[in-house]
C-alpha positions in Angstrom: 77.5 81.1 146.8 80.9 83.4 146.8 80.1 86.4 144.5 82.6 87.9 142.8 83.2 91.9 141.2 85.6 91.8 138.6 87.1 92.2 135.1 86.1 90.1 132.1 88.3 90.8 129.1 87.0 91.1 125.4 88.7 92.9 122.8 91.5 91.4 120.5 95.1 90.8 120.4 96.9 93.9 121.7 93.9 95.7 122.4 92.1 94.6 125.4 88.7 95.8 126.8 87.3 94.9 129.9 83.5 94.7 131.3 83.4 94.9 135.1 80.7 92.2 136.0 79.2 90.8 138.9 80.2 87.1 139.0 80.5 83.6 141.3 83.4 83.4 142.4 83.8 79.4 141.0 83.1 80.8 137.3 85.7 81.3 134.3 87.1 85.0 134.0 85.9 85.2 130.5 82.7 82.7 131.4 79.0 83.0 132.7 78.2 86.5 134.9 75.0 87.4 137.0 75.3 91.0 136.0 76.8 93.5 134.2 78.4 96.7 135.8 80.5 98.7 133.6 83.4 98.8 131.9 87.3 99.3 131.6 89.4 100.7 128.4 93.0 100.8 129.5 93.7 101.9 126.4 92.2 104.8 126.5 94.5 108.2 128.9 93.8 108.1 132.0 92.0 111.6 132.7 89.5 110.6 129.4 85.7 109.9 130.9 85.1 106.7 129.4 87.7 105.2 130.4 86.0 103.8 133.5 82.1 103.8 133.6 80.0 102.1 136.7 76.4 102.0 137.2 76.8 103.3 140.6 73.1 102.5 142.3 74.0 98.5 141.2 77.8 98.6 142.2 76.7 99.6 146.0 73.6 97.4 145.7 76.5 94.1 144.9 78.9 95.6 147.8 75.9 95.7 150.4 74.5 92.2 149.9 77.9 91.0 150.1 80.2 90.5 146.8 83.4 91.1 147.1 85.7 93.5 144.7 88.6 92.5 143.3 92.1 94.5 143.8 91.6 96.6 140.4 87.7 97.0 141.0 88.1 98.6 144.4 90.7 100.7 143.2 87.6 102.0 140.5 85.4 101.8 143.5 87.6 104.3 145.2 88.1 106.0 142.8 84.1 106.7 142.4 83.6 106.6 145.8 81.3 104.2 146.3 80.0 102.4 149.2 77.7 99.6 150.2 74.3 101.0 150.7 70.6 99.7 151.7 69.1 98.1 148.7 65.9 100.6 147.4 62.8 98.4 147.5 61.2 98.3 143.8 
């Protein structure tokens, strides 16, 4: 199974809000997701806090066992600087 980390847009007309989610790759951009990850307000300036939030520990835990970011994810991913890291056993 091809796992996807991307955007999965709520809000309403004109004002989108997206939820960064851990997805397959086969699945609806608005439809089922494994997991949960953060979110996205573009509506929000772009030096404001909340405008991007990750769970960090579960972003690098997605990238090591092998999902792949989308173009706008990675850019957050950058952005954070996160990288795929050994999964802590628990």
């Amino acid at each position: 199974m091809s796992v996807k980390i991307r955007l999965a847009r709520g809000g309403s007309k004109k004002k989108p809000y997206y939820r960064i989610v851990v997805a397959d790759a086969r699945s609806k951009r608005d439809g089922k997701f494994i997991e949960k990850i953060g979110t996205y307000n573009p509506l929000l300036p772009a030096e404001h806090e909340s405008r991007v939030t990750l769970v960090n520990e579960r972003a690098a835990y997605w990238l090591h066992v092998g999902a792949q970011p989308t173009e706008r994810v990675a850019r957050f991913f950058k952005k954070f600087a996160i990288v795929a890291q050994a999964p802590t056993a628990s």
